[in-house]
C-alpha positions as CSV (number, residue, x, y, z in Angstrom):
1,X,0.0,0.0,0.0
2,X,0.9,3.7,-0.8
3,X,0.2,6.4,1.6
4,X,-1.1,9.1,0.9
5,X,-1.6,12.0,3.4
6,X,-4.8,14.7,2.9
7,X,-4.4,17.9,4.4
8,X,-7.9,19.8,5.3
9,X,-8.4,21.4,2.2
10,X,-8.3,18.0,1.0
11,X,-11.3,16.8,2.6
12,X,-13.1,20.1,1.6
13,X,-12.8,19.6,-1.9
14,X,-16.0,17.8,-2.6
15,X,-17.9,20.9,-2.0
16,X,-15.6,23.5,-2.9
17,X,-14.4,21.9,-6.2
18,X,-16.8,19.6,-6.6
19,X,-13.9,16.8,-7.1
20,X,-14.7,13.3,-6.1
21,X,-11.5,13.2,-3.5
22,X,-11.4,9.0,-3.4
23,X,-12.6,8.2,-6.7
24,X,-9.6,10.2,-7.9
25,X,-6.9,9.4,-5.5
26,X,-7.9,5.8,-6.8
27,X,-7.3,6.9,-10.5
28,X,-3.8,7.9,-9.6
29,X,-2.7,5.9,-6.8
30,X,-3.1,1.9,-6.7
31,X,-4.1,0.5,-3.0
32,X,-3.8,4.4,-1.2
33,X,-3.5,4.0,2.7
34,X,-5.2,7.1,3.4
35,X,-4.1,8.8,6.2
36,X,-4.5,12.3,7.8
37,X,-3.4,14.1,11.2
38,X,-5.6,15.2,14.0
39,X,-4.6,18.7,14.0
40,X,-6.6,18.8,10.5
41,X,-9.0,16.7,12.1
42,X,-9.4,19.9,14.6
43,X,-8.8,22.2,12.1
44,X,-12.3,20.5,10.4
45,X,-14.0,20.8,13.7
46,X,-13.2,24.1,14.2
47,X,-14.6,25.4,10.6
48,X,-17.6,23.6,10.9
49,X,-18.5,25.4,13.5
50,X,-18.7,28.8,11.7
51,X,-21.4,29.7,8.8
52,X,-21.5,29.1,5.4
53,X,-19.6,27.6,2.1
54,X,-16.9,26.8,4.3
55,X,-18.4,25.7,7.5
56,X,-20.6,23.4,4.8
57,X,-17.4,22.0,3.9
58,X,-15.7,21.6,6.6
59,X,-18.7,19.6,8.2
60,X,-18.2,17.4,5.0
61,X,-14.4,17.0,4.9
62,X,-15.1,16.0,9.0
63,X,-17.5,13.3,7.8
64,X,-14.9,12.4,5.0
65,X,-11.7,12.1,7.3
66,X,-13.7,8.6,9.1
67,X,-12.7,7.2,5.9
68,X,-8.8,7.9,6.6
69,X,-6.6,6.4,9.1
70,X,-6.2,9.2,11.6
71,X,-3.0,9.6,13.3
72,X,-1.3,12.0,15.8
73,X,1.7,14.4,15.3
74,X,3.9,16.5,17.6
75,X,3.0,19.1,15.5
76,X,-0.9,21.4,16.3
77,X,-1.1,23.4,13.4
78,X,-2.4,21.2,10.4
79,X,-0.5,21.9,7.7
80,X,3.1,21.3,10.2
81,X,1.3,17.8,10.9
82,X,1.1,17.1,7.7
83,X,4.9,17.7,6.5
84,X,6.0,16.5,9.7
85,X,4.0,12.8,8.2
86,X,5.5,13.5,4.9
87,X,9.0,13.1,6.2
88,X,11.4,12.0,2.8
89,X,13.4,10.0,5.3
90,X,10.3,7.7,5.9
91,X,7.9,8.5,3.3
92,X,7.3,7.2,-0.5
93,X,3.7,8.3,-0.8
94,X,1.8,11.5,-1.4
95,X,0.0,14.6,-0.1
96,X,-3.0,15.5,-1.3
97,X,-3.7,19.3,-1.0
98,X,-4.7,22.3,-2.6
99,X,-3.0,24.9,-0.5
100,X,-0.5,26.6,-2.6
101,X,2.2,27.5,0.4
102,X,1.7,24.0,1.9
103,X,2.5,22.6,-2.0
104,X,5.9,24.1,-2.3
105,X,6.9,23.0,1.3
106,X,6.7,19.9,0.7
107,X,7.8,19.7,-3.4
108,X,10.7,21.3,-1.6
109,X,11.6,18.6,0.5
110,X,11.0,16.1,-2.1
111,X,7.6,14.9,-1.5
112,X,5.4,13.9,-4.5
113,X,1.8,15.8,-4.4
114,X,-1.7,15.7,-5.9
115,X,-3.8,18.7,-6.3
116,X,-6.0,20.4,-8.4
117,X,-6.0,20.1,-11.9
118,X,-8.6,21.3,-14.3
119,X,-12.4,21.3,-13.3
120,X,-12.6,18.9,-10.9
121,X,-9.5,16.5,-12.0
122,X,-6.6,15.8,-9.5
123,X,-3.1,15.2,-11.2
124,X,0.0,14.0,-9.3
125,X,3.5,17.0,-9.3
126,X,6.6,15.4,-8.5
127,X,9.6,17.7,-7.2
């Protein structure tokens, strides 16, 4: 299996982008061990408590994360929790996310990422 890591923005696509998260991360990636942090787990919680688009989606990408194998980090803010998972040393998978700053973090360090491409199409970027 191939891990790959979704950040919050991640689990928000659905209703943001309207990009069907799994079915594509199945396109691009044979048997994915989906996996995400609890700080984005938090980071969900927190959002979906607000009003709106992105409390909408939040709620969603909160429902969505049952369907990954959540795990804990040293790290509390999401997107540290999520490079600190996508270590090089002891990582050959990918991070899904959307979030441009987060994207060139970890291209940076070598860390191959899906994102947005098109309409509602996710495409791998290696570094």
């Amino acid at each position: 299996m191939t891990t790959v890591v979704l950040d919050t923005n991640a689990l928000m696509m659905p209703v943001e982008c309207d990009v069907r998260v799994f079915e594509e991360i199945d396109r691009l990636v044979d048997a994915p061990d989906l996996v995400t942090p609890e700080a984005v787990v938090a980071e969900l919680e927190k959002l979906a408590a607000g009003a709106g688009e992105e409390a909408t989606a939040a709620s969603v990408g909160r429902d969505l994360a049952e369907r990954c194998r959540v795990v804990g980090t040293t790290e509390q803010y999401a997107d540290d929790a999520v490079v600190e998972l996508a270590s090089p040393e002891a990582f050959d998978g990918y991070v899904v996310t959307n979030d441009r700053p987060l994207r060139e973090r970890l291209l940076a360090r070598g860390v191959r990422v899906i994102g947005l491409r098109g309409a509602n199409t996710l495409a791998v970027t290696e570094p």
